[in-house]
TILOSE-946689 format. One line per 5 residues: number of its first residue (from 0); for each residue x, y, z of N, C-alpha, C. Coordinates in steps of 0.1 Angstrom, whole numbers. Layout:
NUM	X,Y,Z,X,Y,Z,X,Y,Z; ...;
This chain:
0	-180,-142,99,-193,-137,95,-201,-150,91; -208,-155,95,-220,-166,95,-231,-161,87; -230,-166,73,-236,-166,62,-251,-172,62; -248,-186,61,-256,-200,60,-271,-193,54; -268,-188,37,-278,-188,28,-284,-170,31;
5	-281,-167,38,-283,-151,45,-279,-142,30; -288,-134,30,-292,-126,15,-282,-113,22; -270,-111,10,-269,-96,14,-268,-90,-2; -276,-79,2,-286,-70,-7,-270,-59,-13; -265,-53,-23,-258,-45,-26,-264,-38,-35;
10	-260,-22,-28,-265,-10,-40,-257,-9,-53; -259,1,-62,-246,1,-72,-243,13,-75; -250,25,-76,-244,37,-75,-236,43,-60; -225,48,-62,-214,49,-51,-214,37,-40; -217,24,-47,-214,17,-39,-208,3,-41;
15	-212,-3,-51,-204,-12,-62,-193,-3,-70; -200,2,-70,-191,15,-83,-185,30,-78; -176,34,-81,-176,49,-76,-176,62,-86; -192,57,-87,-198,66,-97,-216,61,-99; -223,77,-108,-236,71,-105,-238,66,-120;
20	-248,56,-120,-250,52,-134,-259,68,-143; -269,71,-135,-278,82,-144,-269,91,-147; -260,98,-140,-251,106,-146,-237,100,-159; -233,88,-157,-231,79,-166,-237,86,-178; -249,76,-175,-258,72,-190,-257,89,-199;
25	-263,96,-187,-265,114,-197,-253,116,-197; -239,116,-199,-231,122,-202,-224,114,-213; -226,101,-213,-225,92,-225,-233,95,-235; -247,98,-237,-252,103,-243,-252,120,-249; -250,124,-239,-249,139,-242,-231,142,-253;
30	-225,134,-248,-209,132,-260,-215,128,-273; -224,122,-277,-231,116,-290,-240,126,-297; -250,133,-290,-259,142,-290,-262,150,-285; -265,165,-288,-262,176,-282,-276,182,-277; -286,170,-281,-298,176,-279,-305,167,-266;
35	-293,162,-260,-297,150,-249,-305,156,-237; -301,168,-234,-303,177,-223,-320,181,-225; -324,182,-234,-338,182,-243,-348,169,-238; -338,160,-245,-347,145,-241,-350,140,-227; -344,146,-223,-336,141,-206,-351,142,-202;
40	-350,164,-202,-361,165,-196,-378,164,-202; -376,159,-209,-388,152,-219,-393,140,-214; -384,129,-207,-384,119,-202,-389,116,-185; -378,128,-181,-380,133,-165,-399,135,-163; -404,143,-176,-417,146,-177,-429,129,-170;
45	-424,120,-170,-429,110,-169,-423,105,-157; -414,107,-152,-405,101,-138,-393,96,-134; -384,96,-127,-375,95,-129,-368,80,-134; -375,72,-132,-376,59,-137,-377,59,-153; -385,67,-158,-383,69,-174,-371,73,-177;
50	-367,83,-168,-359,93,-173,-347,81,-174; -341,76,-162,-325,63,-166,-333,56,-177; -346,50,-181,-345,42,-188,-347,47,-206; -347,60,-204,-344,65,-214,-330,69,-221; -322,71,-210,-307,73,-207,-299,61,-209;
55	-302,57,-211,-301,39,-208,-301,39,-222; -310,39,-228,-313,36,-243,-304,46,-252; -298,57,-248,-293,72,-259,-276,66,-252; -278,67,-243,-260,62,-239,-254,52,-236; -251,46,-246,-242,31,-240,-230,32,-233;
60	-226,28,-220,-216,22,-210,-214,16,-213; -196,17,-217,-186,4,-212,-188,-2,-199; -192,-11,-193,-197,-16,-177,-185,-24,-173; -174,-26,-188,-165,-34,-180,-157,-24,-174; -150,-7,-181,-143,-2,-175,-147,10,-163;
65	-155,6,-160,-165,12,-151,-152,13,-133; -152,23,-127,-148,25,-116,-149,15,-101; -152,2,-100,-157,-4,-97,-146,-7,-80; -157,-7,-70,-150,-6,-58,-145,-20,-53; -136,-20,-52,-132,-36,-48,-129,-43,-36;
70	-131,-35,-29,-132,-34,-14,-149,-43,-13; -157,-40,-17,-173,-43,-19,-175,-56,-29; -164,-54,-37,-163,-66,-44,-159,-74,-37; -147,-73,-31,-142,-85,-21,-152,-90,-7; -157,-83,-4,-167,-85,9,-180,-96,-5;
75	-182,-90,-13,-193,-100,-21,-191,-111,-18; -173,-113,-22,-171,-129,-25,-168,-134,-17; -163,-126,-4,-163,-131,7,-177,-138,16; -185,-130,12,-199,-136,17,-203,-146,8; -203,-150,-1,-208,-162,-12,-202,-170,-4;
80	-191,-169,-4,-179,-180,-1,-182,-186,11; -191,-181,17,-193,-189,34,-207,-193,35; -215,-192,18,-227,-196,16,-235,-186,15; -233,-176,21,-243,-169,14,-248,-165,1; -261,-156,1,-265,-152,-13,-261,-138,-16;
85	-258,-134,-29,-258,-120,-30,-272,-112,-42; -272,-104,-38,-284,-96,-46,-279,-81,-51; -278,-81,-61,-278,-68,-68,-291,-60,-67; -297,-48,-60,-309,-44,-59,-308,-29,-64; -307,-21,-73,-304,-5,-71,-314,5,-84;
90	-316,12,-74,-324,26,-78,-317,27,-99; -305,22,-101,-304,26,-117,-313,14,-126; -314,16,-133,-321,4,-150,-313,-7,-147; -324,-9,-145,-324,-29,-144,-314,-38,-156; -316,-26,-169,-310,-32,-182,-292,-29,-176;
95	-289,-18,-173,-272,-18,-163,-270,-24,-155; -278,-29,-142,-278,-36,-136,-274,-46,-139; -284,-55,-144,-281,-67,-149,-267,-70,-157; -262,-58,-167,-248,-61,-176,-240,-57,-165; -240,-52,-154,-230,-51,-147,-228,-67,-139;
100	-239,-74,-132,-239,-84,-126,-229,-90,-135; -236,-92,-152,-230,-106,-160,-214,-106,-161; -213,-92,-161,-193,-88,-159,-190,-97,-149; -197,-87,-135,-186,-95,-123,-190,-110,-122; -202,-116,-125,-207,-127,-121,-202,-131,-103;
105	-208,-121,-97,-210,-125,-81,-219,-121,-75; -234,-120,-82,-246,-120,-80,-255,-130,-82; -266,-134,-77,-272,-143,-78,-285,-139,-81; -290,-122,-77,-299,-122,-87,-297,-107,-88; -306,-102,-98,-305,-86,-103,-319,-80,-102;
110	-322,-63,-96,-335,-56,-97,-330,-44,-99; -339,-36,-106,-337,-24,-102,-344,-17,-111; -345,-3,-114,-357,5,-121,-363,-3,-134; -377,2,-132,-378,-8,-149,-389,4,-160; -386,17,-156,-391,28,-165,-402,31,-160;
115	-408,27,-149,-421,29,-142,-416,34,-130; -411,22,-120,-406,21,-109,-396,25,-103; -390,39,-96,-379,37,-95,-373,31,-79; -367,25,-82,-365,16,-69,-357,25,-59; -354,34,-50,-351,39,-40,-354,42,-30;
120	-350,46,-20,-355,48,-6,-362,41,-2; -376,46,-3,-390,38,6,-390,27,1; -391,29,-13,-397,19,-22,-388,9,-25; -371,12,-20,-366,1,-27,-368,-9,-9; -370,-1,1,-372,-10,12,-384,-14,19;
125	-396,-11,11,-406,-18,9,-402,-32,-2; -397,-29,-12,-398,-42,-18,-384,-51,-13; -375,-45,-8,-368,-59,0,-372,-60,9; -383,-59,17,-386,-66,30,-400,-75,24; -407,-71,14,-414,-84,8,-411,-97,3;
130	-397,-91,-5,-393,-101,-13,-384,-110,-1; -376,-107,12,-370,-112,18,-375,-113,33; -383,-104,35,-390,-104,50,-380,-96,56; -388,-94,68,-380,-83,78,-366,-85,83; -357,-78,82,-350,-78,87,-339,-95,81;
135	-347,-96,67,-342,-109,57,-333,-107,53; -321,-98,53,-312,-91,43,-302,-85,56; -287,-82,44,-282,-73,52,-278,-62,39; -281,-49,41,-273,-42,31,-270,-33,27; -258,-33,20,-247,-24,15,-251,-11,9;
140	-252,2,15,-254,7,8,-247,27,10; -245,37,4,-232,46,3,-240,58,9; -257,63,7,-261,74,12,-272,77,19; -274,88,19,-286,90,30,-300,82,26; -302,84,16,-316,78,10,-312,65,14;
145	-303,56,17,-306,42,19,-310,37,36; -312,48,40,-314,49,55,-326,40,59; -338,44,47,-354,35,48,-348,20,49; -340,16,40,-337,1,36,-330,-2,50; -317,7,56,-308,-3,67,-322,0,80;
150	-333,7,79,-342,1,92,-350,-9,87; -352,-18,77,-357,-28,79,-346,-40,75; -332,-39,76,-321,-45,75,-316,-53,86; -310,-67,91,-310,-73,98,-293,-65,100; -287,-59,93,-274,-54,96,-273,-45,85;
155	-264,-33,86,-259,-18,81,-247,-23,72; -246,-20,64,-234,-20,67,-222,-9,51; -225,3,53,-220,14,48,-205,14,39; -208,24,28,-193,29,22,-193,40,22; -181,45,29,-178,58,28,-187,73,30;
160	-192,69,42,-205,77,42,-198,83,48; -207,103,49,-203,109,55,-201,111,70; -197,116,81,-196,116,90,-212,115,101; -222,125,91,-234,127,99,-242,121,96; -244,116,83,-249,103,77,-246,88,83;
165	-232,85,87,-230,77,99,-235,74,111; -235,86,115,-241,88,134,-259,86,131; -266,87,117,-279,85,118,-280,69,116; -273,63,113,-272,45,111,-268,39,122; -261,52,129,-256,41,144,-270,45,147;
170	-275,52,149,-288,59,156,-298,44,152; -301,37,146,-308,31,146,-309,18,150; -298,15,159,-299,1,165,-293,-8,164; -292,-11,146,-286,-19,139,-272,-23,142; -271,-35,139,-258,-42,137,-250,-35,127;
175	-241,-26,130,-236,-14,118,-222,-20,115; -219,-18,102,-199,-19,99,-200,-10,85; -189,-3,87,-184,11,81,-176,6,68; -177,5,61,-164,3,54,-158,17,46; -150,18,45,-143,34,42,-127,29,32;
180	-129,32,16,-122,30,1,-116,42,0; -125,47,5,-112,63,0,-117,75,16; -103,84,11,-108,95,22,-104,110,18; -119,116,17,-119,132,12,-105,140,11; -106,142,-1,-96,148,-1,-96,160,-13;
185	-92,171,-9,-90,182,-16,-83,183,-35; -74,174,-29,-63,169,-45,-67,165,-52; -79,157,-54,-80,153,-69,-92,166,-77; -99,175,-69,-105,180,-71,-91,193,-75; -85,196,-71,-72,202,-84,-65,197,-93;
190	-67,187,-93,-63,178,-107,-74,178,-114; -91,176,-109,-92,179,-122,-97,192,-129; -91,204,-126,-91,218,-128,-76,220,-137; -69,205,-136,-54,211,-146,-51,222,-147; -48,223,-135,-36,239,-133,-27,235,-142;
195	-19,227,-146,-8,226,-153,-10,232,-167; -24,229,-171,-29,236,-188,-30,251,-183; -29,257,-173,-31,272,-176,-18,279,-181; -8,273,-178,1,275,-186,4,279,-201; -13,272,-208,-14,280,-219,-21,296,-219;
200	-30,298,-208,-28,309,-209,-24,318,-202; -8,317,-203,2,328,-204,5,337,-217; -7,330,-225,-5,339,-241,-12,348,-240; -23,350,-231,-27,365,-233,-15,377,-227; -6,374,-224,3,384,-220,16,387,-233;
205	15,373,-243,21,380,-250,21,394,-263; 7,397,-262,4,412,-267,9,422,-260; 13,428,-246,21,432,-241,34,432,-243; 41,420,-242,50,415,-248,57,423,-259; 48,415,-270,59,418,-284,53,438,-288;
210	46,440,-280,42,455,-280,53,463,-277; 65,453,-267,69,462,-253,65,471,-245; 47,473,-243,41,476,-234,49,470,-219; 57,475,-210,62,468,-200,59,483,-190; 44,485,-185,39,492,-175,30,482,-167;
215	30,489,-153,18,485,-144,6,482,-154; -6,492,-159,-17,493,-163,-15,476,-172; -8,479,-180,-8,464,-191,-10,454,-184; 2,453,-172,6,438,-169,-7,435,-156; -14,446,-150,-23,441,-144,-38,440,-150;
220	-40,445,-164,-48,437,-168,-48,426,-179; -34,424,-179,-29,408,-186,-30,398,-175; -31,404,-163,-29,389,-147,-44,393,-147; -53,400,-152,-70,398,-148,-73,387,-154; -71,389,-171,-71,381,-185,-68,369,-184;
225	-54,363,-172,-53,353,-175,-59,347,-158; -61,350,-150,-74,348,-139,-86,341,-149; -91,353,-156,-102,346,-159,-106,337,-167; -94,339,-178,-89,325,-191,-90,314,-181; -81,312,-171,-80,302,-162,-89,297,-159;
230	-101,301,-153,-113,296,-145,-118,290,-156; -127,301,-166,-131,298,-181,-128,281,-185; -112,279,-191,-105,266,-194,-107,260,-181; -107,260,-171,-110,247,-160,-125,244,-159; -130,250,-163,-151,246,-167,-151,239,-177;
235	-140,243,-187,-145,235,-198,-135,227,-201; -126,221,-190,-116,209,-188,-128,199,-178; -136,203,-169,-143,195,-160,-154,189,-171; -160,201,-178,-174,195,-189,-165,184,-201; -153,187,-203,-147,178,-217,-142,163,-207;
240	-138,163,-196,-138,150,-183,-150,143,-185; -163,148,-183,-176,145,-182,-181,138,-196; -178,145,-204,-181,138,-219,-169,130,-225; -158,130,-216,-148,119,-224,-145,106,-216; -156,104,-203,-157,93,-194,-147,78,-203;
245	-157,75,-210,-158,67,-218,-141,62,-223; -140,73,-231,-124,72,-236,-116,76,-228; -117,82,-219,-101,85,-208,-103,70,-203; -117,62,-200,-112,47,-188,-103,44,-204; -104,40,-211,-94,32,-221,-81,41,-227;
250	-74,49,-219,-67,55,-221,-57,53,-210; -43,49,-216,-34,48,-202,-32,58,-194; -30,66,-199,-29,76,-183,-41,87,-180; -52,85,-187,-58,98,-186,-73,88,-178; -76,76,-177,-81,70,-170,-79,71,-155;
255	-69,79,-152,-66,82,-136,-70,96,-136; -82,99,-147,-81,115,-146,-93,114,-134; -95,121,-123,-102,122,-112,-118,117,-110; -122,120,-123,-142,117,-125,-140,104,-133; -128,104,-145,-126,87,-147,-122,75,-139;
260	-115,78,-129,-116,68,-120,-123,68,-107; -132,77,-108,-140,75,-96,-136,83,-84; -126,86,-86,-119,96,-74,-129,109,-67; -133,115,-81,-147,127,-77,-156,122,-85; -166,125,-69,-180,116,-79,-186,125,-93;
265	-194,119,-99,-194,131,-110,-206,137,-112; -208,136,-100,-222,152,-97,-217,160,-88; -203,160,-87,-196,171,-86,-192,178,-92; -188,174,-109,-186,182,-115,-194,190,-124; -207,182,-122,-221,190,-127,-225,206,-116;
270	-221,209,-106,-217,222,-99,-207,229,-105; -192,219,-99,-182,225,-106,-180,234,-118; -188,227,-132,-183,234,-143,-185,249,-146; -205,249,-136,-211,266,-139,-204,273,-133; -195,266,-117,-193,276,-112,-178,284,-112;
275	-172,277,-120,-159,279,-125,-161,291,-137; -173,285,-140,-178,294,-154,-180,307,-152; -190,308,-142,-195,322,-138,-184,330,-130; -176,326,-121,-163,331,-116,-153,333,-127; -150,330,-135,-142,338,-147,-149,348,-153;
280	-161,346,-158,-165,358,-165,-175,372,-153; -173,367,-143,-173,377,-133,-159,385,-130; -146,379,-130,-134,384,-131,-131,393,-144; -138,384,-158,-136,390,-172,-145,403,-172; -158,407,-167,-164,419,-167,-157,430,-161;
285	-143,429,-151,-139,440,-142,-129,444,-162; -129,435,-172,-120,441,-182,-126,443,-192; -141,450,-190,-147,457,-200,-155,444,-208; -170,451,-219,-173,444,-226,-166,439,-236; -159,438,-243,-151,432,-255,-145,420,-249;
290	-136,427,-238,-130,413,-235,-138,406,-228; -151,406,-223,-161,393,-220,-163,388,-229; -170,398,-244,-172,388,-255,-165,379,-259; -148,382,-263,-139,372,-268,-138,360,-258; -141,364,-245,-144,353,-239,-153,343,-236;
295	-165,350,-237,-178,340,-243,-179,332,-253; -170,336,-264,-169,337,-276,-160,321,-277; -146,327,-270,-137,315,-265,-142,297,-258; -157,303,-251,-160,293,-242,-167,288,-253; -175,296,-260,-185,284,-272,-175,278,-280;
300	-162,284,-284,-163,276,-296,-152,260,-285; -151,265,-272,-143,247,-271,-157,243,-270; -170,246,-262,-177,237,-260,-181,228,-276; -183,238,-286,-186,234,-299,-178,218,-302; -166,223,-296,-151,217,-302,-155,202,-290;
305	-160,197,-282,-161,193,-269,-171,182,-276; -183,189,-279,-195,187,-280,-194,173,-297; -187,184,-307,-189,178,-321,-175,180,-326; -171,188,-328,-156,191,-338,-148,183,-334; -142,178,-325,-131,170,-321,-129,157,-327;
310	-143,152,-331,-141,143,-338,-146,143,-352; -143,154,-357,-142,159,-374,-129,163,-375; -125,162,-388,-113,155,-392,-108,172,-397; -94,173,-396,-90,188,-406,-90,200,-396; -108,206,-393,-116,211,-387,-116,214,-368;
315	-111,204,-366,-107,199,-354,-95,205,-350; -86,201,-356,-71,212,-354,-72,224,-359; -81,233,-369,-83,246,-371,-88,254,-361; -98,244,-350,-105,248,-339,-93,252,-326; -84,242,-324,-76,241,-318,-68,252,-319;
320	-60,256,-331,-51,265,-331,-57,277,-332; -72,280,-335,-82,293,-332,-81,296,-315; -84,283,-311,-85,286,-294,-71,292,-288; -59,287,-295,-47,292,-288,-48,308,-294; -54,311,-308,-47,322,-308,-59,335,-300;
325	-73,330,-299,-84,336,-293,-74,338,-280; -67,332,-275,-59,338,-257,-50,353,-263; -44,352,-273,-37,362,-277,-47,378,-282; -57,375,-291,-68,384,-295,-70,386,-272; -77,381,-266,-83,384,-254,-72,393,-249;
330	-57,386,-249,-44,398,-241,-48,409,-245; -49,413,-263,-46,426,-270,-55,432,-266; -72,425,-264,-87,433,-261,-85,437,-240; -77,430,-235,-78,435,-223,-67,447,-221; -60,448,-225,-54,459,-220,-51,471,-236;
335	-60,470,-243,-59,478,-252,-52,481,-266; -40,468,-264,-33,466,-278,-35,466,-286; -33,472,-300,-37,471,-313,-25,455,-316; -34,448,-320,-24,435,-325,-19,434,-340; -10,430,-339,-1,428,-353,-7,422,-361;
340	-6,421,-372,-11,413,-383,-1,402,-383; 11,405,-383,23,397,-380,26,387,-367; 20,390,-360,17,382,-346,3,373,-352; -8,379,-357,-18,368,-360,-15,359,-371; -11,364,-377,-9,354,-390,5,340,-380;
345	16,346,-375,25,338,-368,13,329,-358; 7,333,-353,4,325,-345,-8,317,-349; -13,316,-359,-23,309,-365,-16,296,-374; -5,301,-378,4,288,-385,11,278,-370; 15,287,-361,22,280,-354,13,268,-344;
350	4,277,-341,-6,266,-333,-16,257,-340; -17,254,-355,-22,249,-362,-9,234,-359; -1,241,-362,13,232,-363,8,222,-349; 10,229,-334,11,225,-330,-1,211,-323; -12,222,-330,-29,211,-326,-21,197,-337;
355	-19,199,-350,-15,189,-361,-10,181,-348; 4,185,-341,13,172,-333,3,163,-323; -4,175,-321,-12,164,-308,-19,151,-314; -24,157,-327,-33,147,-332,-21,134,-336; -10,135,-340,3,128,-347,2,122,-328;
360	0,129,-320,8,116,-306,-1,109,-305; -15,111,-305,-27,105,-305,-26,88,-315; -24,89,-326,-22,83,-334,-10,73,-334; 1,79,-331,14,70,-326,8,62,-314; 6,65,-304,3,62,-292,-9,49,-296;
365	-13,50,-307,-29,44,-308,-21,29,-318; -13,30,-320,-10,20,-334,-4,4,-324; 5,9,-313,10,-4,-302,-1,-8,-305; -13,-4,-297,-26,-12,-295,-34,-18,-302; -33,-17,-317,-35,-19,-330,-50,-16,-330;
370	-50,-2,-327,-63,3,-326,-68,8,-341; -74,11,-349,-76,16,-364,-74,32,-361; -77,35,-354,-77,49,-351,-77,56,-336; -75,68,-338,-74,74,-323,-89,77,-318; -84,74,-300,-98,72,-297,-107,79,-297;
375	-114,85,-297,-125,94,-298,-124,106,-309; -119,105,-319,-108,113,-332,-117,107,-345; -112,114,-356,-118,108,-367,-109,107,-377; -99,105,-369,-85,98,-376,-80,87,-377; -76,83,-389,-72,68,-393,-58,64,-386;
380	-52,53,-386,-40,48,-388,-31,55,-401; -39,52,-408,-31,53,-423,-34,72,-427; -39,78,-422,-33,94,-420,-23,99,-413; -16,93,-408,-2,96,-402,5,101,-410; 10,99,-417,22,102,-426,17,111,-429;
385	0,121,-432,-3,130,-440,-4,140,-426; -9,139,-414,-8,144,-400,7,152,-400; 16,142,-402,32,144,-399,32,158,-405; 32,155,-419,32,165,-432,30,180,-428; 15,178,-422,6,192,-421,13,195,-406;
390	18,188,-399,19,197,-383,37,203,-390; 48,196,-400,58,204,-403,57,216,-410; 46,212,-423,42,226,-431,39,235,-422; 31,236,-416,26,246,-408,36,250,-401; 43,244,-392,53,251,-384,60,259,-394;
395	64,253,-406,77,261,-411,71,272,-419; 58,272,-421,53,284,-423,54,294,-414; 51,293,-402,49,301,-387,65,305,-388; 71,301,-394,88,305,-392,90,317,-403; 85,313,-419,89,320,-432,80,334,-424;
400	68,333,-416,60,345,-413,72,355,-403; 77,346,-398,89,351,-383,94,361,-395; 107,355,-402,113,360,-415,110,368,-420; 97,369,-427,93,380,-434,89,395,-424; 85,389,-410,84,401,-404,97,407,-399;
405	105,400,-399,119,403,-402,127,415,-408; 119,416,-420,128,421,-432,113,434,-436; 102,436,-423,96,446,-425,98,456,-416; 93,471,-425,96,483,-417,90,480,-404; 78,477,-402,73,473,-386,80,468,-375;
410	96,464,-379,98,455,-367,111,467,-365; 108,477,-374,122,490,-367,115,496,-360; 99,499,-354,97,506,-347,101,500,-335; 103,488,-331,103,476,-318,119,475,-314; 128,472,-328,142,464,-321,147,477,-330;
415	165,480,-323,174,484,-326,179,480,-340; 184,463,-336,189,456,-343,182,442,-345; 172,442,-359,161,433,-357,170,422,-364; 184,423,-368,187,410,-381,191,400,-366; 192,402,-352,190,394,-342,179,383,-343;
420	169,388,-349,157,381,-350,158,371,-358; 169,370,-368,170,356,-377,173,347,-366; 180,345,-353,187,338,-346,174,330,-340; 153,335,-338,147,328,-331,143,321,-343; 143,328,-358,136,318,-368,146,304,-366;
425	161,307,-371,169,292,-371,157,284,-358; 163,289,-344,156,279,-333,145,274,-337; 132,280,-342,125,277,-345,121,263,-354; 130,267,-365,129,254,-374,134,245,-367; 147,245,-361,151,232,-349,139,227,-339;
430	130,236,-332,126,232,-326,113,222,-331; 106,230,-338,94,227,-347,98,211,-357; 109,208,-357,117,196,-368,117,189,-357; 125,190,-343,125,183,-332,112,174,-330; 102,183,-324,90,179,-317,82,173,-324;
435	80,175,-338,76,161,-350,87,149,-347; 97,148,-342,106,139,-347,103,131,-333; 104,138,-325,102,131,-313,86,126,-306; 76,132,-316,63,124,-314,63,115,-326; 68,117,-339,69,104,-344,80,86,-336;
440	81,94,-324,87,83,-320,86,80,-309; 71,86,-304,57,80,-295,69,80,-279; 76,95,-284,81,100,-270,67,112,-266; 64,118,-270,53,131,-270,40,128,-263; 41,137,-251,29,142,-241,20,142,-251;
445	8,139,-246,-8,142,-259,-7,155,-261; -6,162,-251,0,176,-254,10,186,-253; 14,191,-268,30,193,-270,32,207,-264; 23,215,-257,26,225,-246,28,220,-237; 25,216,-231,26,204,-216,42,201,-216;
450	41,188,-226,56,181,-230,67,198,-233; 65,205,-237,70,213,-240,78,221,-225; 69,223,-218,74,227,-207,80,219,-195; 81,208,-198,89,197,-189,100,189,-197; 103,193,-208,114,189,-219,129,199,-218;
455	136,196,-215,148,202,-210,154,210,-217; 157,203,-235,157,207,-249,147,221,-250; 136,220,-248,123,228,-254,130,242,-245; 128,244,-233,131,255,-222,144,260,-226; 156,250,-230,165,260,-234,160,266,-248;
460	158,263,-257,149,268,-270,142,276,-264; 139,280,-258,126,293,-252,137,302,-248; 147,298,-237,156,308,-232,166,316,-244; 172,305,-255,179,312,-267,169,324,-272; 156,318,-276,150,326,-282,147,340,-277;
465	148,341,-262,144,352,-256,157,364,-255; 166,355,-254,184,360,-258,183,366,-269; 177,360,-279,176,371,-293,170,381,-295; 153,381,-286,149,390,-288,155,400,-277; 157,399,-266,163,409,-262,174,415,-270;
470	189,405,-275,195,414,-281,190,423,-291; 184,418,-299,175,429,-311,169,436,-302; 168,443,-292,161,453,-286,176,465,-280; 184,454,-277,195,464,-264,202,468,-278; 203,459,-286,217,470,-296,210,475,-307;
């Protein structure tokens, strides 16, 4: 490729980067403030050029851990290297722009919106053919709107564009080359829906369950209940992705989560979330008004928890072990169970217990790195040992509750022989002692449902426990 001083022009949304900066900025912003959606369109009121450079200003980007395509990066330096110039030119704030150039330093100069102007399409190829003359440039760029720019471009030269968006660039004459970093694919767009967390809700079926309701009518509207929990939790797994951009890229493994690395662009998941949304509570309506409510009800308080609580201290895990037991209230409201007092009280200790551990792996996990605290948390280092405390108390309360329901008339209307039922408390305290012991020693998944179901220990502990209650039922 024969350079000799030849200007090639690079975009930066989906094309330096595999991601857009404006959706960036508002969702960086919108994690800080919940009134960003407000300002946005307050700003938009003036154009879209206000609008990033107002976005710009409410949400700070990390620009180093930014999704950055390296394929584009390498072609950069490959064209310097043979004398050419490069130019950073793109439709986002000039003020990103430019912190993005000073990172890679393989630019030579930087443009782009300046809260008046927004530089795209027409306008971004009106001003590179002034600033460079006709056909003065070659450049890089990911979508349809850059179409205006490769006809006054001396060469094309594309990422990952779609198929019919291709055939309009060859349509134009130009000296074209394709370059292609990734290829569509279905899978990361189920990763980031974490089928593997619906696994939690298989608790709306335990009202059924400990009822021994074991008829058709129950169990098919406990598989509606957990249909629509399902969808519900994957809307508000895509919107908590979207606001945790930031902290998953600095996070070892959760930085490969699909919108943090770039995998799905993330004005995909601004679709995605409503429509996952509205497909659950269109499934939740076939189970009556109540159980929509608890489910409405379910979806505010993660967004709440999403939005602000997660990083309030105490408050945060109260939220958490409310959300596990709201799947249990949803089982009892869909198919008509009167729920235990003894089931709610159990399961408000136990999943208190269990939110406490996550926060304890958070924190273990955070200390290698000699971080002061967990990331996006409003937890110290030096709260550990009191973290520890509160996720054992609680468990072994969820156990003294097991116990006492034990030794009540209520549990003769259910089992034969309920002194079986001492045999899940023991497990219990084993298991509940275990899984503190083993996230204090920064073995533990961030989350101890997860870790729990791929732990070899844990599944037999589930299987004994179920041994017992069955026997308290058969004899």
């Amino acid at each position: 490729m024969m350079t000799a001083r030849r200007v090639l022009v690079v975009d930066l949304d989906g094309t330096l980067v595999h991601t857009d900066m404006l959706f960036e900025t508002f969702w960086a912003a919108f994690a800080k403030n919940w009134a960003t959606p407000f300002l946005a369109v307050r700003s938009f009121a003036r154009g879209r050029a206000a609008l990033k450079r107002k976005l710009c200003e409410l949400g700070a980007v990390d620009i180093a851990s930014l999704p950055y395509n390296e394929g584009v990066i390498g072609y950069v330096r490959r064209w310097r290297a043979e004398g050419g110039r490069a130019a950073l030119v793109t439709a986002s704030d000039r003020t990103l722009a430019e912190e993005v150039a000073s990172h890679l330093g393989i630019f030579d100069e930087v443009h782009g919106s300046d809260g008046e102007t927004n530089l795209k399409g027409t306008q971004k190829a009106e001003f590179l053919e002034e600033r460079f003359g006709h056909e003065g440039f070659v450049y890089i760029g990911d979508a349809a709107a850059d179409i205006p720019v490769w006809e006054k471009a001396e060469k094309a030269v594309t990422v990952n564009l779609p198929r019919a968006v291709k055939a309009r660039v060859d349509a134009l004459g130009r000296d074209a080359e394709h370059l292609v970093s990734r290829v569509p694919s279905i899978k990361p767009y189920v990763k980031a829906l974490r089928v593997h967390q619906w696994l939690k809700n298989l608790l709306v079926f335990v009202p059924m369950m400990t009822a021994h309701q074991f008829n058709l009518a129950a169990l098919g509207h406990s598989l509606l209940a957990f249909i629509a929990f399902s969808f519900v939790a994957s809307s508000v797994y895509v919107l908590n992705d979207l606001l945790d951009l930031s902290s998953d890229r600095a996070h070892p493994r959760n930085r490969n989560r699909p919108f943090a690395s770039g995998t799905i662009p993330i004005g995909s998941g601004v679709w995605l979330a409503p429509l996952l949304l509205l497909d659950g509570l269109a499934i939740a309506s076939l189970l009556g008004e109540s159980f929509l409510l608890v489910l409405a009800a379910y979806y505010a308080a993660t967004l709440s928890y999403s939005l602000y609580f997660k990083r309030r201290i105490v408050i945060d895990i109260c939220l958490l072990a409310g959300l596990y037991t709201m799947r249990i209230i949803a089982g009892a409201t869909a198919t008509g169970i009167t729920l235990s007092v003894w089931l709610l009280a159990f399961s408000i200790f136990f999943f208190f217990a269990l939110a406490a551990v996550k926060r304890q792996a958070e924190l273990v996990n955070s200390l290698p790195k000699g971080e002061g605290q967990a990331l996006g948390r409003g937890y110290r280092a030096e709260d550990l040992p009191l973290i520890c405390n509160t996720a054992l108390a609680a468990g072994f309360v969820s156990v003294l509750v097991m116990a006492l329901y034990v030794n009540s008339p209520a549990v003769l209307e259910l089992y034969g022989y309920p002194q079986a039922l001492w045999g899940v408390c023991l497990v219990l305290l084993y298991w509940i002692s275990r899984i503190v012991m083993v996230t204090h020693r920064g073995q533990m998944h961030d989350d101890p449902v997860v870790f729990a179901v791929r732990d070899s220990t844990s599944l037999l502990c589930l299987l004994i426990i179920l041994a017992f209650a069955a026997g308290g039922m058969v004899l």
